[in-house]
DSSP file (Angstrom, degrees, kcal/mol; ACC not computed):
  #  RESIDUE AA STRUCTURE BP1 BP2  ACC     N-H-->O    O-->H-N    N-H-->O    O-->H-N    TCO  KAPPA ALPHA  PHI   PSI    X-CA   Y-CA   Z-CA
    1    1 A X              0   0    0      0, 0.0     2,-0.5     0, 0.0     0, 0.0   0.000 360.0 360.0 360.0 148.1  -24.4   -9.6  -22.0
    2    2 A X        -     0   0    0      1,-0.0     0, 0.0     0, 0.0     0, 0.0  -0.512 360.0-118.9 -88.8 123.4  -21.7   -7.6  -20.3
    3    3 A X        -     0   0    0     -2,-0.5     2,-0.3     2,-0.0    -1,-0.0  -0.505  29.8-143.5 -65.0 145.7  -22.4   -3.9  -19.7
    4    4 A X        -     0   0    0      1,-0.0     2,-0.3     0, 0.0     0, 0.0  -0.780   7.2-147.5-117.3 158.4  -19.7   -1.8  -21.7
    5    5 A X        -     0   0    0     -2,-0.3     5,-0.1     1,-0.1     3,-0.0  -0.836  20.9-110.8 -97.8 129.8  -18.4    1.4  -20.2
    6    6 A X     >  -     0   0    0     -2,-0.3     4,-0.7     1,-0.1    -1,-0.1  -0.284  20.5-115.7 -73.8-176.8  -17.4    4.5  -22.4
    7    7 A X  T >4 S+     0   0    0      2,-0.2     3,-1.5     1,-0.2     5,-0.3   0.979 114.6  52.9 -78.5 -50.0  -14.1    5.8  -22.8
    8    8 A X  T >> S+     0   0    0      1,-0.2     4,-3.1     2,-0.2     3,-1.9   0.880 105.5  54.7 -14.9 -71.2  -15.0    9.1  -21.1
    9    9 A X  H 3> S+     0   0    0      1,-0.3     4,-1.9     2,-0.1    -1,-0.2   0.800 110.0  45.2 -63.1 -14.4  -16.3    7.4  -18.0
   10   10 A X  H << S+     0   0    0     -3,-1.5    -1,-0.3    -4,-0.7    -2,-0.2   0.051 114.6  48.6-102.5  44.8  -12.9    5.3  -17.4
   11   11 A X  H X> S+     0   0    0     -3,-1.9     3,-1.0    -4,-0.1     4,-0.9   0.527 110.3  49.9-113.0 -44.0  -10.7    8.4  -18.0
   12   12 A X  H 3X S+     0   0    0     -4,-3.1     4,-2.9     1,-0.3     3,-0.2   0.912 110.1  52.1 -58.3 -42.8  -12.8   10.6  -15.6
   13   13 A X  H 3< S+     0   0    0     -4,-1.9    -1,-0.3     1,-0.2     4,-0.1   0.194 108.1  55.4 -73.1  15.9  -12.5    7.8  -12.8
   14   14 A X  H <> S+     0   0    0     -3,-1.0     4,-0.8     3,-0.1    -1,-0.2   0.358 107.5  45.1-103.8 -22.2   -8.8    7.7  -13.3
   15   15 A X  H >X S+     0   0    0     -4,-0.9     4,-3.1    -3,-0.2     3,-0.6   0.895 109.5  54.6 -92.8 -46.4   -8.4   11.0  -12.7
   16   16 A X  H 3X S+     0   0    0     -4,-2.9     4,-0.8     2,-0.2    -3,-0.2   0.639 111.1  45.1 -13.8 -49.2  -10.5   10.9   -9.9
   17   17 A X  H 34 S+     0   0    0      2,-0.2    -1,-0.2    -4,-0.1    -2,-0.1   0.698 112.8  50.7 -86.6 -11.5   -8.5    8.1   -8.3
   18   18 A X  H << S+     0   0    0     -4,-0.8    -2,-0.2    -3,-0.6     4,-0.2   0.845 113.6  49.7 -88.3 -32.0   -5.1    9.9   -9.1
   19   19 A X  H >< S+     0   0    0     -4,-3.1     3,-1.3     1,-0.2    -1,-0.2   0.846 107.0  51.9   4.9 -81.8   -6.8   12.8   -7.5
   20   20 A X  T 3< S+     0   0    0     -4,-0.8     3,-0.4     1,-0.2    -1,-0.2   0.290  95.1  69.7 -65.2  -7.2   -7.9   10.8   -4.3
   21   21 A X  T 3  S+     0   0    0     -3,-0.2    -1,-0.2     1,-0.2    -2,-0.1   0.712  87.1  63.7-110.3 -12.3   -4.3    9.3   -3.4
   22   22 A X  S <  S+     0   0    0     -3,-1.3    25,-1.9    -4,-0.2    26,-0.3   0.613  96.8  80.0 -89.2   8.8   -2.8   12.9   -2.3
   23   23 A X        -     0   0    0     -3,-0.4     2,-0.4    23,-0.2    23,-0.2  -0.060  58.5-179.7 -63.8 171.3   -5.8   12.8    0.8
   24   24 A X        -     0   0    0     22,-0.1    21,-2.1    21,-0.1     2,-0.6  -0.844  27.7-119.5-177.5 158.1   -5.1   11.1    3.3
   25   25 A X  E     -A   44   0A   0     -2,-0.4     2,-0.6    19,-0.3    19,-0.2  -0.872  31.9-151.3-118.5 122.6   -7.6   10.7    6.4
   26   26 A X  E     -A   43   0A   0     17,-3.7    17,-2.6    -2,-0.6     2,-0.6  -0.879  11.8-162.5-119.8 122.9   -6.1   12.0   10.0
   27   27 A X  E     -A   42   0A   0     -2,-0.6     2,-0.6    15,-0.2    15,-0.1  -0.733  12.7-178.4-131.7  93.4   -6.8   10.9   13.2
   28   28 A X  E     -A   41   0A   0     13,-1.0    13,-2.7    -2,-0.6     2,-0.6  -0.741  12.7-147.3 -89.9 124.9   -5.8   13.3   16.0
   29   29 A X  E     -A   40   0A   0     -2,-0.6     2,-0.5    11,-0.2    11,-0.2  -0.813  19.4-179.5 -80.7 133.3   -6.3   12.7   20.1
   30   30 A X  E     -A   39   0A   0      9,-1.3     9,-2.2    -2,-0.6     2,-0.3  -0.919  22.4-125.4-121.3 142.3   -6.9   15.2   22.3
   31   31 A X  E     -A   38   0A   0     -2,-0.5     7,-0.2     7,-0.2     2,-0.1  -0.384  17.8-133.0 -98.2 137.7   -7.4   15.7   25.9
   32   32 A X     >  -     0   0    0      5,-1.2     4,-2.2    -2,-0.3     5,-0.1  -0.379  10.4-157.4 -62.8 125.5  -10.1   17.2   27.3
   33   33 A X  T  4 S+     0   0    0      2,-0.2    -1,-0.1     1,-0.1    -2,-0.0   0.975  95.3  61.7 -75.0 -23.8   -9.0   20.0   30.1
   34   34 A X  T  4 S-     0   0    0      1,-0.2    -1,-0.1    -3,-0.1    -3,-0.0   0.889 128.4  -2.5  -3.7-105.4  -12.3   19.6   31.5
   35   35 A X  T  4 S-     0   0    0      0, 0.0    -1,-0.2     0, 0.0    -2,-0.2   0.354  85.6-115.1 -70.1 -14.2  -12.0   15.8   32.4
   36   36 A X     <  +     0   0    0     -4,-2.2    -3,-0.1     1,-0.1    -5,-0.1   0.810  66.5 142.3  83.8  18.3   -8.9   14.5   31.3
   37   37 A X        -     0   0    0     -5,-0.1    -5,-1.2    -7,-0.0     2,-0.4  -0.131  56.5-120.9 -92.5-164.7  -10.5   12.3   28.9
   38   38 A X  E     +A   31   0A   0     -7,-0.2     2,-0.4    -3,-0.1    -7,-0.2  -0.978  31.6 175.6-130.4 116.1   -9.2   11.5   25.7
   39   39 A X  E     -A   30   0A   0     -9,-2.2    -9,-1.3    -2,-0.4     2,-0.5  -0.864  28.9-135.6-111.5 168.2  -12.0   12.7   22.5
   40   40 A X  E     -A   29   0A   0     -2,-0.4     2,-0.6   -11,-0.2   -11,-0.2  -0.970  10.1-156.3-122.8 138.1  -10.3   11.9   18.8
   41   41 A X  E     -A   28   0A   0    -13,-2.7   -13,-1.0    -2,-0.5     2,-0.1  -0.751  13.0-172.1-109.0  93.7  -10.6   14.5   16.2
   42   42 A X  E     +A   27   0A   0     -2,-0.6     2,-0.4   -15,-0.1   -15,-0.2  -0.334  14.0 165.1 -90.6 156.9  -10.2   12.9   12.2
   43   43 A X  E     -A   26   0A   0    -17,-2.6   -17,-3.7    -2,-0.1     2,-0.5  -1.000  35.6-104.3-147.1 156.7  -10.1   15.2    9.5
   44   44 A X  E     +A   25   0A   0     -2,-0.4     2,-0.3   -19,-0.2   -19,-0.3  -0.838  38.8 179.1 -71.2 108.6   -9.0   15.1    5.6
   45   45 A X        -     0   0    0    -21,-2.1     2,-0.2    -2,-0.5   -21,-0.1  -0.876  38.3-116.1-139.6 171.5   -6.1   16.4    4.7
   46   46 A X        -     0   0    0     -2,-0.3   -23,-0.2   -23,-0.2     3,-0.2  -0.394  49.0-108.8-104.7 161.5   -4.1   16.8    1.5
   47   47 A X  S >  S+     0   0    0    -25,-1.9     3,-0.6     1,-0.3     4,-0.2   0.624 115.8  53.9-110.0 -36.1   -0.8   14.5    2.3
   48   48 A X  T >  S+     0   0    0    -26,-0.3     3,-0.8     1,-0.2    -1,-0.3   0.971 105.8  57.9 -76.3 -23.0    1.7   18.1    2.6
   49   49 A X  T 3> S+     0   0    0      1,-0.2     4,-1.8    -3,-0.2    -2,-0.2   0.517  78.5  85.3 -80.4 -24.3   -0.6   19.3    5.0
   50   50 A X  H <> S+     0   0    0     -3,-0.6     4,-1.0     2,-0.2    -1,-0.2   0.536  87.5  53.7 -74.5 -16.3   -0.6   16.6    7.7
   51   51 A X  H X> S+     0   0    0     -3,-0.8     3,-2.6    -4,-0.2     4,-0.9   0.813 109.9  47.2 -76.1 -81.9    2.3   17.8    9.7
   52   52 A X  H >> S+     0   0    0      1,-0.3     4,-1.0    -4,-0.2     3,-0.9   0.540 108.6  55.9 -40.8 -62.7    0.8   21.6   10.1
   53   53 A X  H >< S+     0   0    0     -4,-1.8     3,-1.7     1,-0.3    -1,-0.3   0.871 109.9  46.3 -37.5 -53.5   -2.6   20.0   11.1
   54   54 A X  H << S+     0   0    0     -3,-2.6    -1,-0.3    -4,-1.0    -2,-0.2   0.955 113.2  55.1 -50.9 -41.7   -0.6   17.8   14.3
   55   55 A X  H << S+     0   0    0     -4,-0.9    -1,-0.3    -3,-0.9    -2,-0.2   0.598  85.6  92.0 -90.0 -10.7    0.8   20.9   14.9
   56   56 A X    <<        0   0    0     -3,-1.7    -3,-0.0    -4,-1.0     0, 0.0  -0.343 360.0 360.0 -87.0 151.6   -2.3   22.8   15.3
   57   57 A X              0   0    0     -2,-0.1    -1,-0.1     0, 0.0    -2,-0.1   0.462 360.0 360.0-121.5 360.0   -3.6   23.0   19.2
């Protein structure tokens, strides 16, 4: 027998996922002055936000 879900839980996870799709996961390199290496810094950021974050030093 199939487990049933309520209506509650599939409303909440719908908002949840329509929620979750203005994130967006950012993945910056930056060079160390130190060494010259390269380290990468990710962050989450809400989807207008992702130029200002590149922009950030």
């Amino acid at each position: 027998m199939a487990k049933g879900t309520s209506k509650n839980a599939k409303v909440k996870d719908a908002k949840a996922a329509a929620e979750s799709k203005v994130w967006t996961k950012v993945i910056k390199a930056v060079r160390s002055p130190k060494s010259g290496a390269y380290t990468f810094k990710e962050a989450i950021v809400h989807k207008d936000k992702v130029q200002e974050y590149m922009n950030q030093k």
